[in-house]
PABARO-283824 format. One record per residue (C-alpha): x, y, z; chain. Coordinates in steps of 0.5 Angstrom, whole numbers, padded with zeros to 4 digits. Each point is the difference from the previous one (the first is absolute). Layout:
BEGIN
X,Y,Z,A
...
***
This chain:
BEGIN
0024,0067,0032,A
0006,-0004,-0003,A
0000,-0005,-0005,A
-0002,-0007,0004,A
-0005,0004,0003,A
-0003,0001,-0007,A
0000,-0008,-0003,A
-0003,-0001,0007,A
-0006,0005,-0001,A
-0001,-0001,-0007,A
0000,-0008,0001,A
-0003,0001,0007,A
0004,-0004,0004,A
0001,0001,0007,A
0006,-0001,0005,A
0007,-0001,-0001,A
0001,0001,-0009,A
0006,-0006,0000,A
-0004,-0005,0004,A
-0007,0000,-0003,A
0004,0000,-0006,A
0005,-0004,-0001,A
-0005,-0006,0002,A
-0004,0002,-0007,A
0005,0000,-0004,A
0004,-0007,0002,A
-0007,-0003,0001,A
-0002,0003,-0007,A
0007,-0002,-0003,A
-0003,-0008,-0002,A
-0006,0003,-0005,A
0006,0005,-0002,A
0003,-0006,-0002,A
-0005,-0004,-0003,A
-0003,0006,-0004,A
0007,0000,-0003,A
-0001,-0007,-0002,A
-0008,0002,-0002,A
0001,0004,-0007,A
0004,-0005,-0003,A
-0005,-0006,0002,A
-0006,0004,-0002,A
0003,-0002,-0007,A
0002,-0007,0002,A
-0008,-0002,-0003,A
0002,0002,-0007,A
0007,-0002,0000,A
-0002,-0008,0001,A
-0006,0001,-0006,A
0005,0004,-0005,A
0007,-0002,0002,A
-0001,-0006,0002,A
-0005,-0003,-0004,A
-0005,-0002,0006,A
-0009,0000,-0002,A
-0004,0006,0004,A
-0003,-0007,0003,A
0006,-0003,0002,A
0001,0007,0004,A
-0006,-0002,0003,A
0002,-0006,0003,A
0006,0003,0003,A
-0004,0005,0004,A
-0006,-0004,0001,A
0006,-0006,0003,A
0004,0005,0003,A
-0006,0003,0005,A
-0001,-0006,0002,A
0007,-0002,0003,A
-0002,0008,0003,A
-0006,-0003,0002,A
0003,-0006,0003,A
0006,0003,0004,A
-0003,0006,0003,A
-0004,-0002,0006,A
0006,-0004,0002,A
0005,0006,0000,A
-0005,0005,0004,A
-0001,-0006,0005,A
0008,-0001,0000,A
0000,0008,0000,A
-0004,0001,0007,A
0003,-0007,0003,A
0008,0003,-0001,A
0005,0002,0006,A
0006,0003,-0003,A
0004,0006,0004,A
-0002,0004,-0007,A
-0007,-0001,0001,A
-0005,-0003,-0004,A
0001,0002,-0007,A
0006,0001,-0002,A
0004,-0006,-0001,A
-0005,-0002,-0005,A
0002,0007,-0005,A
0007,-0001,0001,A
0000,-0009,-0001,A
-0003,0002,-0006,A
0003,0005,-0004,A
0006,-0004,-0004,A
-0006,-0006,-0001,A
-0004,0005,-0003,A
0006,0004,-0004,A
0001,-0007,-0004,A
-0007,-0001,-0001,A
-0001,0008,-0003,A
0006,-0002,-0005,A
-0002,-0007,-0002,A
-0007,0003,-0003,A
0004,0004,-0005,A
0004,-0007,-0001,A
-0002,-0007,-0003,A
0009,-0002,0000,A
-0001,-0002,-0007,A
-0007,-0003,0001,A
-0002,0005,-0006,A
0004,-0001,-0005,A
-0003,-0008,0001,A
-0006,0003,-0005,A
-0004,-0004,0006,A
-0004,0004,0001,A
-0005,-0004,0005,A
0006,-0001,0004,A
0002,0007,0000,A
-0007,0002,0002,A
0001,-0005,0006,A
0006,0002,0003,A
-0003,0007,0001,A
-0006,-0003,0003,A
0005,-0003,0004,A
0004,0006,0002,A
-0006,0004,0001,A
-0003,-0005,0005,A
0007,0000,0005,A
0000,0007,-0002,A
-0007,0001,0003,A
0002,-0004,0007,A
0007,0003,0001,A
-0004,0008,-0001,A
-0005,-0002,0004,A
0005,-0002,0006,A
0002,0007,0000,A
-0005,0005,-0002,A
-0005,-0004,0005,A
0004,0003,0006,A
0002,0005,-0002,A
-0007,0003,-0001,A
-0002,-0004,0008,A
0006,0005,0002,A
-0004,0007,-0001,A
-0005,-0001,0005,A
0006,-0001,0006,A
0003,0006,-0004,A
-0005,0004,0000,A
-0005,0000,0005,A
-0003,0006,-0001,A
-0006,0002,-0006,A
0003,0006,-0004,A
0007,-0003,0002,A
-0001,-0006,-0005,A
-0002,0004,-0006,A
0006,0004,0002,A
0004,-0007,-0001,A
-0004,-0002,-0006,A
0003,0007,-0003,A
0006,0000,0001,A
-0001,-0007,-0004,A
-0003,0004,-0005,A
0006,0005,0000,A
0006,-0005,0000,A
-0004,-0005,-0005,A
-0001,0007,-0004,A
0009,0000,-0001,A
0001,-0007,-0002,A
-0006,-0001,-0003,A
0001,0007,-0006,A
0008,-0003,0001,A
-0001,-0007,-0004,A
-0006,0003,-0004,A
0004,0004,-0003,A
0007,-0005,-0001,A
-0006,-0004,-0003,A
-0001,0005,-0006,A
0007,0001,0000,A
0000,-0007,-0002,A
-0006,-0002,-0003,A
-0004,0007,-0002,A
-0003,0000,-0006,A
0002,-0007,-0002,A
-0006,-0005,-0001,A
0001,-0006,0006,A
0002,-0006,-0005,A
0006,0004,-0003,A
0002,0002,0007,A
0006,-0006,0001,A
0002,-0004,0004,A
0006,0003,0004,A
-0003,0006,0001,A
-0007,-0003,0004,A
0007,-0004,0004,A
0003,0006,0001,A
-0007,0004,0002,A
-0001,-0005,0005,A
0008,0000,0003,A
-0001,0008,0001,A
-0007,-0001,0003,A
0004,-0005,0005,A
0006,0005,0001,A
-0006,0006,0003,A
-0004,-0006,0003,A
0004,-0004,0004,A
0004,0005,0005,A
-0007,0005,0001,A
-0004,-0007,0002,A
0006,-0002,0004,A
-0001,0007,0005,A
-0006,-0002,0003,A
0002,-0006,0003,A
0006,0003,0003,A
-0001,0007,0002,A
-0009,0001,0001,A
0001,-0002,0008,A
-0006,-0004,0002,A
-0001,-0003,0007,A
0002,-0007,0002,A
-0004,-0005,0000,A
0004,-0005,0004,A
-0005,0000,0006,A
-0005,0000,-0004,A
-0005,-0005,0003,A
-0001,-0006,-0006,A
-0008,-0001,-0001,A
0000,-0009,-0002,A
0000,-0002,-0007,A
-0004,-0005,-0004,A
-0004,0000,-0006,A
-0007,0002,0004,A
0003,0005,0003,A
0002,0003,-0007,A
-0005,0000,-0003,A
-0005,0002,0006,A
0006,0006,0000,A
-0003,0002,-0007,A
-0007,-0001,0002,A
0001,0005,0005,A
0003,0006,-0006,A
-0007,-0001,-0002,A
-0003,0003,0006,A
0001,0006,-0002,A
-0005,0004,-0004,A
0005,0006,-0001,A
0005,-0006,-0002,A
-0007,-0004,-0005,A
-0001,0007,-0003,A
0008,0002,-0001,A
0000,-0007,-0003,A
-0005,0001,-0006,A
0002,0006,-0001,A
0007,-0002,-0001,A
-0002,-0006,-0005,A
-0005,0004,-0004,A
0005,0005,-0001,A
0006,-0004,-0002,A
-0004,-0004,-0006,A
-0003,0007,-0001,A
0007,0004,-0001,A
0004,-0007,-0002,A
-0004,-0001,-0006,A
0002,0007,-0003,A
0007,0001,0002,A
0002,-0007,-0001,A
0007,0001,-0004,A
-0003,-0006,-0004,A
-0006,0003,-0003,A
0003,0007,0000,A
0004,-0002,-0006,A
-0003,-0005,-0003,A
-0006,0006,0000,A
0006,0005,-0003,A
0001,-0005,-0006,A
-0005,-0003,-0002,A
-0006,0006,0001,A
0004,0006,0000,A
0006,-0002,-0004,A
0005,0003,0004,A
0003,-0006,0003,A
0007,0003,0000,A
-0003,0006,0006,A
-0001,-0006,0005,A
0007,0004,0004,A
-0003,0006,-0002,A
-0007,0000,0003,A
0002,-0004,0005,A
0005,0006,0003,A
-0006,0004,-0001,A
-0005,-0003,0004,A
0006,-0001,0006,A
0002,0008,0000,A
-0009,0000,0001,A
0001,-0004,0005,A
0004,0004,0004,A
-0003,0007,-0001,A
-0006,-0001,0005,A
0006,-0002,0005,A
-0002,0007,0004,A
-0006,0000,0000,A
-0002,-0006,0002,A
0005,0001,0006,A
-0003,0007,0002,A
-0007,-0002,0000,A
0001,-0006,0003,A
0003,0004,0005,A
-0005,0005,0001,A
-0007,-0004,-0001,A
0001,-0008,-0001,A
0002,-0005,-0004,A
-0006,-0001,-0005,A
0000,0007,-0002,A
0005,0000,-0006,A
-0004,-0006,-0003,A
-0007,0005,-0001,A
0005,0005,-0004,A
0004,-0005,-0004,A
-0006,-0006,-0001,A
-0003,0005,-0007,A
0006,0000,-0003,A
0001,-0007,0000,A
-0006,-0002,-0003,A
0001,0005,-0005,A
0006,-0003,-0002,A
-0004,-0007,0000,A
-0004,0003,-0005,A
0005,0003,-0004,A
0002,-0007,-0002,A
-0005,-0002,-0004,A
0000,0006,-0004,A
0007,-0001,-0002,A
0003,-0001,-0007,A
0006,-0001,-0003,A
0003,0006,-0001,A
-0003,0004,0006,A
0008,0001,0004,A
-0002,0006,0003,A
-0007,-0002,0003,A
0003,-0007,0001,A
0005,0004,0005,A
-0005,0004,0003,A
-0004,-0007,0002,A
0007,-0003,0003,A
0001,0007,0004,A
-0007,0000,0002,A
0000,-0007,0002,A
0007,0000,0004,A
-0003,0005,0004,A
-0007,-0001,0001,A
0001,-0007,0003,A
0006,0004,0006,A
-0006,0001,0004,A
-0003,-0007,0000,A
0007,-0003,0001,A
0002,0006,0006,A
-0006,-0002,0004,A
0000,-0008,0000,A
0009,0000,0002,A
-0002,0005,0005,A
-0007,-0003,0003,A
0004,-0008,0000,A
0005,0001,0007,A
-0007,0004,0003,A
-0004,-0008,0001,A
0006,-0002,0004,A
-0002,0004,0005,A
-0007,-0002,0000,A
0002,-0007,0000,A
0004,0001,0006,A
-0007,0003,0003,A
-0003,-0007,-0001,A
0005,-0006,0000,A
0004,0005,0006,A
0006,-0001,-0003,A
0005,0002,-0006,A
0000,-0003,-0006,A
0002,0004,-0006,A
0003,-0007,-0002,A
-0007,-0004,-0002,A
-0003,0007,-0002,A
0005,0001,-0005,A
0001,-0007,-0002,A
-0007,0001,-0002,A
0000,0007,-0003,A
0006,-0003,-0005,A
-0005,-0007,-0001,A
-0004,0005,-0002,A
0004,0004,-0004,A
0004,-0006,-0003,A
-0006,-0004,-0001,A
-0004,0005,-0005,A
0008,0002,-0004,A
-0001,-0008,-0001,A
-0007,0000,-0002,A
0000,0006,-0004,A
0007,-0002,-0004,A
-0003,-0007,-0002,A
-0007,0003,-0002,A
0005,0006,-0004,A
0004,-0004,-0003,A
-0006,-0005,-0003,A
-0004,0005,-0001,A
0004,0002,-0005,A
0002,-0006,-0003,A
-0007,-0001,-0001,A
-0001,0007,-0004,A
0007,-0002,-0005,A
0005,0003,0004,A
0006,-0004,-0002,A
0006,0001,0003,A
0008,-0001,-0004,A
0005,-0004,-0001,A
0007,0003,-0001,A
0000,-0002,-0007,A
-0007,0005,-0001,A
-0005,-0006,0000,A
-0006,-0001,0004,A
0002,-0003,0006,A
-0004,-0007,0002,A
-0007,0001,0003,A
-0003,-0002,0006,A
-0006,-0003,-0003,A
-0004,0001,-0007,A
-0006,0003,0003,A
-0001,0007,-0004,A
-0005,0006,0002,A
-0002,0000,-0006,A
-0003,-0006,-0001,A
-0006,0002,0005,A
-0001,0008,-0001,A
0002,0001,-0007,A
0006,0004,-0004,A
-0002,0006,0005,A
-0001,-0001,0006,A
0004,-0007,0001,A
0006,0005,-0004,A
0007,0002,0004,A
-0002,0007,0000,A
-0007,-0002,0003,A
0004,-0005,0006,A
0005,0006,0001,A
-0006,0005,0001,A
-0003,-0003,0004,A
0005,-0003,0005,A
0003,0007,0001,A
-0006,0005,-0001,A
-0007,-0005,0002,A
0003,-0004,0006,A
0003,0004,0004,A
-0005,0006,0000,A
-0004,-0006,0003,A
0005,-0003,0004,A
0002,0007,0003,A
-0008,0003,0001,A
0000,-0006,0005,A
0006,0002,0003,A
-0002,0007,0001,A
-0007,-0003,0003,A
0004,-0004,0005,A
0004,0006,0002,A
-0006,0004,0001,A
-0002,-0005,0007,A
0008,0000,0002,A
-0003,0005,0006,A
0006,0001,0005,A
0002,0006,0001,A
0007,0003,0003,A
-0004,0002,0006,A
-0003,-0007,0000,A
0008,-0003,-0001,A
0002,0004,0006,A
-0005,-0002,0005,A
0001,-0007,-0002,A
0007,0001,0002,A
-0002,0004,0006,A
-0005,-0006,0002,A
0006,-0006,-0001,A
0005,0004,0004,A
-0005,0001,0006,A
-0002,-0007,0000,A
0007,-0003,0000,A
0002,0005,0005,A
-0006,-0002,0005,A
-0003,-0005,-0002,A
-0007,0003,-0001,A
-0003,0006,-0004,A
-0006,0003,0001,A
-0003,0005,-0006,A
-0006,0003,-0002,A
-0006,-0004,-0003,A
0001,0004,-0006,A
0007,-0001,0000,A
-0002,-0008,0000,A
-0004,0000,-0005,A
0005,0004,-0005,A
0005,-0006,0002,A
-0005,-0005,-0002,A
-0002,0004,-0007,A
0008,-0001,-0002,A
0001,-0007,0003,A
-0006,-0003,-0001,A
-0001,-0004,0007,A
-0003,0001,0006,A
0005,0004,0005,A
-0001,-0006,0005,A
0002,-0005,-0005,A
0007,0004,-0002,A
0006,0000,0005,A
-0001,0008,0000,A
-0007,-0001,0005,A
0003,-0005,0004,A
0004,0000,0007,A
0006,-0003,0001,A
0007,0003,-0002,A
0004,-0004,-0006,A
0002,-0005,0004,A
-0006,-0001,0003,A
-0004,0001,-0007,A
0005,-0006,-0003,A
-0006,-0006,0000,A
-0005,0005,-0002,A
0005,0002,-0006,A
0001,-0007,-0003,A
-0006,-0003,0002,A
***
């Protein structure tokens, strides 16, 4: 057996090495791209509060107003995806006109072009709320459809994990790469001291690895033209009469809970925010954010193996039941934690990063399995309105939470810092412990319970929503097995039993999906849109 024999048996896949391949790799080439870009915006949070002098409420707001431009653009772009014509297909024309918008937009947020030298910091906190809001549509614009693009990739249910690991494994080199410049640069520095040019020079290198990674997708992943495509009529009714119809879906309403519970769930512990701010003032360690933070990814991508092989073999819920324990203890390990404890506070980041892959593994890999049930009701493809949701959703909670964080802990006296070593100017005046009291309206309290309580909460939901999450493998490949047959024939007759299967995973009567209809598509067009 020669070597290419070999990684398609480790990996399982099936027929040619280079064609099944290459299509995973330039497809995956644009989360390659923004994973480069990720490690360094993970710490743009704390660089607004202790460089550039911005209050945790302000912080806030900027998340808060940069999700509802998210909230504002998305259903307009997944229409705009599903409606397009273009020789290269629906999707990628959108990645490649926003990738210079974006580059400018990455380096702006890491400069104020003297606005902070001003001492104005109002006016700075407002320009970063304002790049932060431009930033939110142009991103937006291009993750939308790249995400959309997957199920038309990757028509099969294993074949998506696959796409998805490979993902994991390209991320896994840029990723590491710019962590490791980031300690370089930065190590065991404390964020305030860190200067200016350096966080400049920091964003010029993460556009250097982004850009030319982002840009292979939409040139080299080879996807069908939609030229022909027949144009469904437009109008607001129609729009909102499409999102409605996400909605019919059970699977697509239990895979929604599931995904807000879990982002505000994990989101409240893994905010780079309130890991620093818990690192300074409950610990005392506020020099270790690099550190810590390049443990928990190196945790993170320790289960990459054993997450693809048991979804391979058994499912893509099974690595959840071994990991869910873990994470929980880490939660609880946050409440014990005091100044001085490095060694166990290591241990708890180690725990944390790892435990919470098998929730976030089977979340990514069940999203592109709804299309599939969708098009069982509505009779047609429309990867655009699902993950024009799935990234409201997903926008819509990172807004919320960073505004409700970033109160949270202006609330419990967290102060951010001004370039000259001042508290920076606060949001509001309201203080915690003005309610509850010296202990439990302390700072130490508020980051406790924001990275220990909370998401113990927020995940346990999450978990119980997995948990009705039924559809299986099998039921994936009977469901394709019907659609192929119904717009083949235009008819399908299986089992009763069969029947009642798919109506537990859609939620609606056969008679009233397009699957239990007859009629070929374009006889089926009126009962579609109706």
């Amino acid at each position: 057996m020669n070597i290419g024999e070999r990684v398609k048996k480790i990996v399982g896949i099936e027929g040619n090495l280079r064609d099944e391949l290459l299509p995973m790799l330039t497809y995956n080439a644009f989360s390659a791209g923004q994973a480069a870009g990720s490690p360094l915006n993970g710490f743009n949070s704390l660089f607004v509060t202790e460089v550039e002098g911005m209050s945790p409420g302000f912080v806030g707001v900027r998340s808060l107003l940069g999700g509802l431009v998210d909230a504002f653009v998305d259903p307009f772009y997944g229409i705009m995806v599903d409606r397009t014509r273009s020789r290269w297909g629906r999707h990628r024309p959108y990645i490649l006109a926003g990738i210079l918008p974006w580059a400018m937009l990455y380096f702006m947020q890491y400069h104020s072009f003297g606005l902070s030298q001003s001492g104005n910091f109002t006016a700075v906190a407002w320009y970063y709320i304002a790049v932060s809001m431009v930033m939110a549509a142009v991103n937006s614009f291009m993750t939308m459809p790249h995400v959309a693009m997957l199920p038309e990739l990757a028509p099969g249910y294993f074949q998506r994990t696959q796409f998805n690991s490979m993902g994991l494994l390209t991320n896994g080199v840029t990723m590491p790469t710019m962590q490791a410049l980031l300690m370089i640069f930065i190590g065991l520095t404390p964020m305030a001291n860190v200067p200016h040019a350096t966080w400049r020079l920091l964003a010029i290198i993460s556009i250097a690895i982004a850009v030319p990674l982002m840009t292979v997708t939409p040139i080299f992943t080879k996807t069908p033209s939609s030229i022909g495509m027949q144009r469904p009529a437009f109008d607001f009714k129609f729009m909102v009469h499409e999102y409605k119809q996400v909605f019919r879906s059970r699977s697509f309403r239990q895979f929604f809970v599931m995904r807000y519970l879990w982002m505000f769930g994990w989101g409240f512990f893994n905010t780079a925010m309130g890991r620093g701010f818990f690192l300074r003032e409950t610990m005392g360690a506020g020099h270790l954010v690099m550190l810590i933070s390049t443990v928990a990814g190196a945790a993170e991508m320790m289960t990459f193996i054993p997450n693809y092989l048991l979804t391979k073999k058994v499912g893509k819920k099974k690595m959840v039941w071994f990991t869910t324990p873990v994470l929980f203890l880490s939660f609880a390990l946050v409440l014990v934690l005091r100044p001085g404890w490095i060694p166990l506070l290591i241990i708890q980041e180690l725990f944390a990063n790892f435990g919470m892959t098998g929730m976030q593994w089977a979340i990514s890999n069940i999203q592109p399995d709804t299309t599939d049930v969708d098009e069982m009701i509505t009779g047609r493809r429309r990867e655009g309105a699902i993950t024009a949701v799935d990234n409201l959703v997903r926008t819509s909670s990172a807004a919320v939470l960073g505004w409700f964080i970033g109160t949270m802990l202006e609330f419990f006296g967290v102060e951010g810092r001004t370039p000259a070593g001042n508290p920076s100017p606060p949001m509001f005046t309201a203080r915690a412990t003005d309610y509850f009291g010296p202990f439990f309206g302390s700072t130490n309290a508020g980051l406790r319970l924001m990275r220990g309580i909370l998401p113990m909460l927020f995940v346990g939901g999450a978990i119980l929503a997995l948990r009705k999450f039924t559809m299986t493998k099998d039921d994936h490949e009977l469901i394709k097995q019907l659609i192929a047959e119904k717009h083949e024939h235009g008819f399908v007759a299986p089992p009763l039993q069969t029947k009642v299967r798919i109506e537990e995973i859609a939620g609606q009567k056969w008679e009233d999906m397009w699957i239990g209809k007859v009629g070929k598509p374009a006889e089926m067009k009126e009962s579609v849109t109706a």
